[in-house]
VEXMI-878602 format. One record per residue: residue in one letter; x, y, z of N, C-alpha, C in turn. Coordinates in steps of 0.02 Angstrom, whole numbers, plus 50000, padded with zeros to 5 digits. Example, Ala and Ser with C-alpha at 12.3 -4.5 7.8 and 13.67 -1.06 7.14 Angstrom:
A506604971650390506154977550390506604983550390;S506424988850354506844994750357506455000250394;
//
This chain:
X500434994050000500005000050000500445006250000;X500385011249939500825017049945500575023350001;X501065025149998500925030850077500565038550027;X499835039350053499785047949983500415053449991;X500205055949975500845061649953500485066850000;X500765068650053500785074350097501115080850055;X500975087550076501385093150044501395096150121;X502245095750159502445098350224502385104950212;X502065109850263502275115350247503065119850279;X503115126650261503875127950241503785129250307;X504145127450342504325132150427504145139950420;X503925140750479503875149150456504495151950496;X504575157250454505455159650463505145165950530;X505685168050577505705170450623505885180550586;X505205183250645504905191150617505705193450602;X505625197550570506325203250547506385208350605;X506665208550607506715216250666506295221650644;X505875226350681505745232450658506015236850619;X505815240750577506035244650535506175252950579;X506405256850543506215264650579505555266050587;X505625269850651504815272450645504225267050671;X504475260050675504015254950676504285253650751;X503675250950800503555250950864503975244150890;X504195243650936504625237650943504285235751002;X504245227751018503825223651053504445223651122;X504035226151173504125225551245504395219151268;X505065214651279505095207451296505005207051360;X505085200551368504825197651447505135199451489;X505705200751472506215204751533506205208751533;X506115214751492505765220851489505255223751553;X505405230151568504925229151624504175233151590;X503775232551613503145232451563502565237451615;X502525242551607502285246851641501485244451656;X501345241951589500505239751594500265233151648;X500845229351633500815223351675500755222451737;X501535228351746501285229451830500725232951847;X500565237551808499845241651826499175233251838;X499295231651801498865223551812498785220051848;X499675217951871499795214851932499775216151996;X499715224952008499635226852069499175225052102;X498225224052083497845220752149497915214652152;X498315211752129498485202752149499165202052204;X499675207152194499945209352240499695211252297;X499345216852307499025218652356498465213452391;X498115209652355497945204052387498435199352433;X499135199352423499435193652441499855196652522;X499615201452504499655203652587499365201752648;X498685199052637498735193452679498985190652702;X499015191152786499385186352822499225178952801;X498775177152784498615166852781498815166752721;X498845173352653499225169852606499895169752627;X500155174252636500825176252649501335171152693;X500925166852724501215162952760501435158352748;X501445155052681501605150752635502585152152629;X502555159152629503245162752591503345164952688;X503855160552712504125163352800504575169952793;X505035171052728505195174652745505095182152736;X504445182652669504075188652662503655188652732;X503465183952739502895185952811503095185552892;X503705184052896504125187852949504515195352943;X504525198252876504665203752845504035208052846;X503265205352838502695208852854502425210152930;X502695205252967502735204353030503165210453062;X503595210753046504065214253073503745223153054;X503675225152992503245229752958502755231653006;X502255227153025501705230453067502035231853135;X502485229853151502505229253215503015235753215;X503245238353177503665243453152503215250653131;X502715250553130502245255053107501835255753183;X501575251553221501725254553278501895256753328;X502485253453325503055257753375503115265453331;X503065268753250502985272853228502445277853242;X502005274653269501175277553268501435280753376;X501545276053412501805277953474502325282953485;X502735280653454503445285153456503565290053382;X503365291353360503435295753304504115296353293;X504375296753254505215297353233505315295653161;X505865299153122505915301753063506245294753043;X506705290853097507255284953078506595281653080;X506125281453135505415272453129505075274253064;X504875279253034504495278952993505005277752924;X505565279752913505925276952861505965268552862;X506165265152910506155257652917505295255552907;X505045258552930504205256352911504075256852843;X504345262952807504025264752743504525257152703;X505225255452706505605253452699505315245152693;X505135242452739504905236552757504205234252720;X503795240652702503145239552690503205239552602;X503725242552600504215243852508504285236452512;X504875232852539505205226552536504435220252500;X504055222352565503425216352547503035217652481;X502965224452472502455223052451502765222552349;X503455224652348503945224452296503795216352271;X504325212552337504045206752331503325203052316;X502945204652319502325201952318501915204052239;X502565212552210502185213152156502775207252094;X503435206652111503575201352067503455196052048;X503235191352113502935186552121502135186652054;X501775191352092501325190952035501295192951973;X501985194151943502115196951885502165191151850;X502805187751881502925182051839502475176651868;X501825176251890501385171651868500965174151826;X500965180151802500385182751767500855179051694;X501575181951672501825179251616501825172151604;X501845167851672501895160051664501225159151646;X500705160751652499905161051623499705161651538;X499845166651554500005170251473500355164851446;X501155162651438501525158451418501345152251395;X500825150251444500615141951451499745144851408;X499515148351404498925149551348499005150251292;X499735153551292499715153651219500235147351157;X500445143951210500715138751204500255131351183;X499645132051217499025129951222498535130351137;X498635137851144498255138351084498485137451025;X499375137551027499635136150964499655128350962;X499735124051003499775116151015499075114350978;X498655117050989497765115550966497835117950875;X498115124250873498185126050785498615122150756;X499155117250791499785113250747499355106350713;X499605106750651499655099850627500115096250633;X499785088650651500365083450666500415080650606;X500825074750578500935070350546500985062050550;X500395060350585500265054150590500385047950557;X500655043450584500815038450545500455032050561;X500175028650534499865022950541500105017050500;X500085012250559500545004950525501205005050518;X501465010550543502195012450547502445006150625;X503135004450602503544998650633504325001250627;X504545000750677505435003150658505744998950612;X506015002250576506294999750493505844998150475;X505325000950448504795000550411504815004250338;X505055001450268504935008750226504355013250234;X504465017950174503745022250171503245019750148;X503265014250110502655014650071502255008850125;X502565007150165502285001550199501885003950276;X501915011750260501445013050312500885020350286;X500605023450322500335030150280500405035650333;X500605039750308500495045450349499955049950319;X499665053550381498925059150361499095063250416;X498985069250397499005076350435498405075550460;X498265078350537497695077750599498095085150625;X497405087450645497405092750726497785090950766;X498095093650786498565090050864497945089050900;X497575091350919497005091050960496755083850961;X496685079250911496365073850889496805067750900;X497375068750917497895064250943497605061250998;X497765052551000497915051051062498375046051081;X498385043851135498775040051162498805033151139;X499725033151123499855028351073499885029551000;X499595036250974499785038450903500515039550890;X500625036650839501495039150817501605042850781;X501905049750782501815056450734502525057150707;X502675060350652503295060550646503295068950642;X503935071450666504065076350679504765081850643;X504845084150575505465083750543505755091750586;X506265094050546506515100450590506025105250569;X505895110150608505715115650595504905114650626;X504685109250657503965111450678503945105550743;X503375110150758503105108450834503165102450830;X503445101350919502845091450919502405094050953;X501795091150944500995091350941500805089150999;X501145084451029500905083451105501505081251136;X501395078351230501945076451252501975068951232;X502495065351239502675058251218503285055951224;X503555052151185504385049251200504575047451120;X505315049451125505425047251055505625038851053;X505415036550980505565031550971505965029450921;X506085033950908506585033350821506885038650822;X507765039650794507895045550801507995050350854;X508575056050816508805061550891508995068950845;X508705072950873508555077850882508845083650918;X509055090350914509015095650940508235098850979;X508115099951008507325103351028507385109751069;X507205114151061507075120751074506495121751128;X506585119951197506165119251257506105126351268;X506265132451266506205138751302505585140351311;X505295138351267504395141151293504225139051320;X504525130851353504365128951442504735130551498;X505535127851482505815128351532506355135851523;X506235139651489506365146851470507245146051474;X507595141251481508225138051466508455140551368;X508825145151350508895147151282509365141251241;X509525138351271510145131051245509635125051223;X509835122751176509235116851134509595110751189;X509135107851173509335102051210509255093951161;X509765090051188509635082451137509005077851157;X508675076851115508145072251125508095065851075;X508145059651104508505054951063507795048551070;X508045042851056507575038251075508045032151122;X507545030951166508085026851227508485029351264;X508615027051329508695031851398508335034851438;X508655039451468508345044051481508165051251464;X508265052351404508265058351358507635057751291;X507165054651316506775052151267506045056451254;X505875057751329505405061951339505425068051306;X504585070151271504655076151226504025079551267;X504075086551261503485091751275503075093551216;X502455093551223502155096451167502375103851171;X502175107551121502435112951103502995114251094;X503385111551105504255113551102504535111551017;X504885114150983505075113650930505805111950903;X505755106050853506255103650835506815107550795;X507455106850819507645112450782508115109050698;X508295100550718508795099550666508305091350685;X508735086650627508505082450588507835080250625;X507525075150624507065071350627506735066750680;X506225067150716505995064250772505325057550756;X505565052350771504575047950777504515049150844;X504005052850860503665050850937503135046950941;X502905043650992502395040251012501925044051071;X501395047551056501115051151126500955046651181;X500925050251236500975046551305500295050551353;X499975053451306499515059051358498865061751302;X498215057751338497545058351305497675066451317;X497165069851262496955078251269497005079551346;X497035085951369496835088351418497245086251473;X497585081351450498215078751535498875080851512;X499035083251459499775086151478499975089151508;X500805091551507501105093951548500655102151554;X500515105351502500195111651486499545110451499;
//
């Protein structure tokens, strides 16, 4: 049985830099004026003592703060109220980073989400290691429509479609949009280096994975 003729599409090549005059995109390390404007009542929520108590050493630092504000309120003095203003800075600084970078790890993992749901996989059916081509078929599917136990093949330049393990083949893979690590990492078949993330992208030759995770239970 011959395998139909798929047409892969071309990788899409990475944006050009801005031109003059043209607005340049704010990065994640960037500090982002809007964000924090965002993140501030989730901050200010976490002032809570019962949340706060999770984190001992912001909330022995808030501890200390109140208890510093009134010995300020009793004793009035220019040195208590600098350590008060000082202390109540420390927490609540802390408390707005904290919710910064969960607001980006949110963001990150949605939109990671929604591109995993738009990727096409390349499914293979009847596929066997050392198997030629014509002796199995491959058909393009939704990543979405994958499940456990499908074997997809994965060439350079595009997503794998869900999480799984490789079974054929090794690979470069480009994890940063999980583990925000900028260095590719080897992903091979056998060992312990086998495990793949959906969303993460292949950067050089060729991957078979086998998925390991019905919709809705991955790592994302």
């Amino acid at each position: 049985m011959s395998a139909p003729v798929e047409t892969r599409p071309a990788p899409v090549p990475d944006s050009p830099p801005p031109g003059p005059g043209q607005p340049r995109r704010i990065g994640a390390g960037m500090l982002d004026p809007t964000q924090l404007w965002r993140a501030l009542p989730q901050a200010l929520r976490k002032l809570n003592p019962v949340t706060l108590f999770r984190n001992p050493v912001m909330f022995v630092t808030e501890v200390g703060a109140a208890l510093t504000t009134g010995i300020a309120v009793v004793h009035p003095s220019l040195f208590g109220w600098l350590i008060t203003g000082w202390l109540w800075l420390t927490v609540v600084f802390a408390n707005l980073a904290e919710a910064v970078a969960e607001s980006r790890g949110k963001a990150q993992a949605d939109s990671l989400r929604r591109t995993r749901q738009q990727t096409t996989a390349w499914r293979l059916a009847g596929w066997e290691p050392g198997a030629t081509q014509d002796a199995y078929l491959e058909e393009a599917v939704a990543a979405s429509e994958l499940r456990r136990g499908d074997i997809v093949s994965v060439p350079a330049g595009e997503l794998i479609p869900g999480d799984g393990d490789v079974i054929q083949g090794a690979a470069s893979v480009d994890e940063s949009a999980i583990t925000g690590e900028s260095a590719p990492v080897i992903r091979e078949s056998g060992g312990d280096r086998s495990a793949v993330t959906g969303g993460t992208r292949v950067l050089s030759d060729h991957l078979v994975v086998r998925i390991t995770q019905e919709p809705g239970q991955s790592f994302l």
